[in-house]
Each structure stands twice: as C-alpha cells, then as structure tokens.
C-alpha positions in Angstrom: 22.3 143.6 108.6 20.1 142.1 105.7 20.3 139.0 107.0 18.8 140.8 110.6 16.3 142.1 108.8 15.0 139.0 107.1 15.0 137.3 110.7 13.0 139.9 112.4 10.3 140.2 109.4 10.1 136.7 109.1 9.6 136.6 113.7 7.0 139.1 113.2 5.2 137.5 110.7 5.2 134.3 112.3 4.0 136.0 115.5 1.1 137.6 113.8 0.2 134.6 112.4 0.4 135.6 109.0 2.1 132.8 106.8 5.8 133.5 106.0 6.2 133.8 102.2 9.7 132.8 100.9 11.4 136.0 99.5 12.2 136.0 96.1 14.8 137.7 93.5 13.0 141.2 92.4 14.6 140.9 89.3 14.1 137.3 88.3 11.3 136.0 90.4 13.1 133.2 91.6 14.1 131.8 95.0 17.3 133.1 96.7 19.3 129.9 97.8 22.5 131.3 97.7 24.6 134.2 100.3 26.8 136.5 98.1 29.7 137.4 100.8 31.3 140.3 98.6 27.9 142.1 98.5 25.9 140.3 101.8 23.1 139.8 100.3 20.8 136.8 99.2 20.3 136.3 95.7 19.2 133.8 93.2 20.8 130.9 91.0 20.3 133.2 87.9 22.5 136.1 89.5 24.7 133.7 90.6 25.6 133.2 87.2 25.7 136.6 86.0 28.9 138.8 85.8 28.4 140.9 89.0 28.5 137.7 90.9 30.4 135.2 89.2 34.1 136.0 91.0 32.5 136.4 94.2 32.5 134.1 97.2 28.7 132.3 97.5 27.5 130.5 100.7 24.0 128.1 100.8 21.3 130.3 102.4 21.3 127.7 105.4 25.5 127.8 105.7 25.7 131.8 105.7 22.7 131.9 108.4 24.3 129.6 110.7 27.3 131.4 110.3 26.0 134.7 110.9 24.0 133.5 113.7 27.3 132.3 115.4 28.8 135.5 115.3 25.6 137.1 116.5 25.9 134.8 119.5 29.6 135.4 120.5 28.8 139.3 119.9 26.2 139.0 121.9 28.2 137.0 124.7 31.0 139.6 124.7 28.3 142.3 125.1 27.0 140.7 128.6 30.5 139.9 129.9 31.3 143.8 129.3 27.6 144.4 131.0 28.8 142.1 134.5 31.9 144.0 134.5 30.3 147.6 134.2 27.5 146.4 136.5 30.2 145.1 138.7 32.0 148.7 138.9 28.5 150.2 139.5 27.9 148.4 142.3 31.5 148.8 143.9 30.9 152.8 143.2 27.7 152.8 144.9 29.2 150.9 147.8 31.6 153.3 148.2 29.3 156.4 148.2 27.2 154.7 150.8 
C-alpha cells in the first residue's frame, strides 16, 4: 500500500509538472534506499541499523519495487481474466433473455 502511494504521488507530481523530490526519513533526514519487508515500509541506512530494524528482512528500494510491481501485474492479470469470464456469463444471460 505505501509503496502505491509513493507511485501515485510521485505520477501526479510528474503530471503537474512539479519536480519530484526524493522522500526522505522524517526522523533522520536521510534518503530511504532500503524496503523493510517485516514493517513494508521504506526507511533509511540509519534505521537500518537501529534495533527495530536490525532482525528484519531489507530489500534495495529498486529490488522491492520491481517486486511489488510484479505482483501488481499478475493481480492485475487475474482480475481481467475473472472480468472475461463474468463478462462472458453476462453476455450468455442476456442471450438467453432475448
């Protein structure tokens, strides 16, 4: 979900024109380059090192959005495949009440 809504901030921000500001960790003020799995969520190389994060499993920012944006994609497939096939139904439905 966070990773959604650092996509569609940073497409509307591009859209508009505006220039597209790399987010940054609130608490340190430094750039987030690496995906915490446990807690999905971005943070930076300071947190990485602190005790909250230091068991957890870390991705590269560029790793954990190409692997979210693969599961987006067959989530997405799966949802127009079940589309045809209810489309399909409508269609043989309507058929049949005609």
């Amino acid at each position: 979900a966070r990773v959604l809504e650092i996509a569609k901030r940073l497409s509307l921000q591009a859209a508009r024109g505006e220039t597209v500001e790399e987010e940054g960790c609130e608490r340190h003020r430094e750039p987030l380059k690496v995906f915490c799995k446990d807690d999905e969520a971005f943070i930076c190389m300071v947190c990485r090192e602190s005790r909250a994060h230091r068991s957890h499993t870390m991705l590269p920012v560029q790793d954990a959005v190409q692997e979210y944006k693969e599961q987006i994609q067959a989530h997405l497939q799966a949802l127009k495949e079940e589309r045809d096939k209810l489309l399909g139904f409508r269609e043989v439905e309507m058929r049949r009440s005609w």
